[in-house]
C-alpha positions as a Python dict, from the first residue, in 0.01 Angstrom:
ca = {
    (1, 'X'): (0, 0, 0),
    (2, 'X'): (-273, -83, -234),
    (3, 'X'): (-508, -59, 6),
    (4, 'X'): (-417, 283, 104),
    (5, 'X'): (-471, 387, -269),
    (6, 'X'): (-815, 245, -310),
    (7, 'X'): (-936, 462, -1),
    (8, 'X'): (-791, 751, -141),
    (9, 'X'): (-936, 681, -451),
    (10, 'X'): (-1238, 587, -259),
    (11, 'X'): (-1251, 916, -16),
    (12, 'X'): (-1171, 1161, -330),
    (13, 'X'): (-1491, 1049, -486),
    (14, 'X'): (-1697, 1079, -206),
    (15, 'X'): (-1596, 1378, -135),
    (16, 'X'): (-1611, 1516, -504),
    (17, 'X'): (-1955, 1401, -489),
    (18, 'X'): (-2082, 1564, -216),
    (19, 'X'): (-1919, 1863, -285),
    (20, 'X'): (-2142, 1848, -669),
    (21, 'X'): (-2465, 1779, -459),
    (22, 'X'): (-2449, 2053, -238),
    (23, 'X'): (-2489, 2277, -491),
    (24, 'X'): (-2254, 2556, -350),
    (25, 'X'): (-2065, 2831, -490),
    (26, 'X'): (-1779, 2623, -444),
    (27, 'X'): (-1903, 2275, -591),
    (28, 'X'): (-1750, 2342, -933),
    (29, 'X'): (-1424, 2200, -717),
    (30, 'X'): (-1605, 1887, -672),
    (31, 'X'): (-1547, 1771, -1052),
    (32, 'X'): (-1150, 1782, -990),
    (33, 'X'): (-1160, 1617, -685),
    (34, 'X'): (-1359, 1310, -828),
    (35, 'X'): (-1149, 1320, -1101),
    (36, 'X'): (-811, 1242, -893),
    (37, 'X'): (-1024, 966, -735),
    (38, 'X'): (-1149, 851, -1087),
    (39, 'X'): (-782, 868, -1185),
    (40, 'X'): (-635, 651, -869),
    (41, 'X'): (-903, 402, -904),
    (42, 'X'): (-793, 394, -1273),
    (43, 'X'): (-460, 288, -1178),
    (44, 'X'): (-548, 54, -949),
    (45, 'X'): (-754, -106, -1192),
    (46, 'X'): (-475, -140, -1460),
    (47, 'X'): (-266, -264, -1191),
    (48, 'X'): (-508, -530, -1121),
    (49, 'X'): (-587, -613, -1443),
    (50, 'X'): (-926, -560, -1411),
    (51, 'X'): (-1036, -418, -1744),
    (52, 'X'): (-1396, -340, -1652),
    (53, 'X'): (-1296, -130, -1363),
    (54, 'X'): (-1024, 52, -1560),
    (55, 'X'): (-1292, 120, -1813),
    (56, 'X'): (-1541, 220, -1625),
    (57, 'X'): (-1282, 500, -1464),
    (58, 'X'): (-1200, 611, -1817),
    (59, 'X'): (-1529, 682, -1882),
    (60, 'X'): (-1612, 860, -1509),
    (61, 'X'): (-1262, 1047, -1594),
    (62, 'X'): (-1396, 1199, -1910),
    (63, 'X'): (-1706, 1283, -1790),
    (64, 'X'): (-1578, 1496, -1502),
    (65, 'X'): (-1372, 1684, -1736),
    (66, 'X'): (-1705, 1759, -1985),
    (67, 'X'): (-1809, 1908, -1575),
    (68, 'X'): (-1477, 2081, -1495),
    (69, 'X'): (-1524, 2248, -1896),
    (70, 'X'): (-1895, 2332, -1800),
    (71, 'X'): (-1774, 2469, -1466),
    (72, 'X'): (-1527, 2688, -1593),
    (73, 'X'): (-1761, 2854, -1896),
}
């Protein structure tokens, strides 16, 4: 099962990235998208116990919402 969660996590941020890079009229989306993935891989990280991962997420997670503000001004 956790498996399945870290390629979630793994294909939302992927895909929220690429979505940001092509530069589209819908890329704005791609900041939510990498956020669920930021916020999956956060949980797998507490799970683990692996403080530097769950930190890093925290930090990824905030600064897609500073994008998803941007996006929506």
């Amino acid at each position: 099962m956790l498996t399945t969660f870290k390629w979630l996590g793994t294909i939302l941020q992927l895909a929220g990235s690429a979505m940001v890079a092509l530069h589209l009229v819908w890329s704005g989306w791609g900041f939510p998208v990498m956020l669920a993935g930021a916020i999956v891989w956060g949980a797998i990280a507490i799970a683990a116990r692996d403080w530097a991962l769950a930190a890093l997420q925290i930090v990824f997670s905030i600064l897609n919402v500073i994008g998803i503000w941007r996006w929506l001004l």
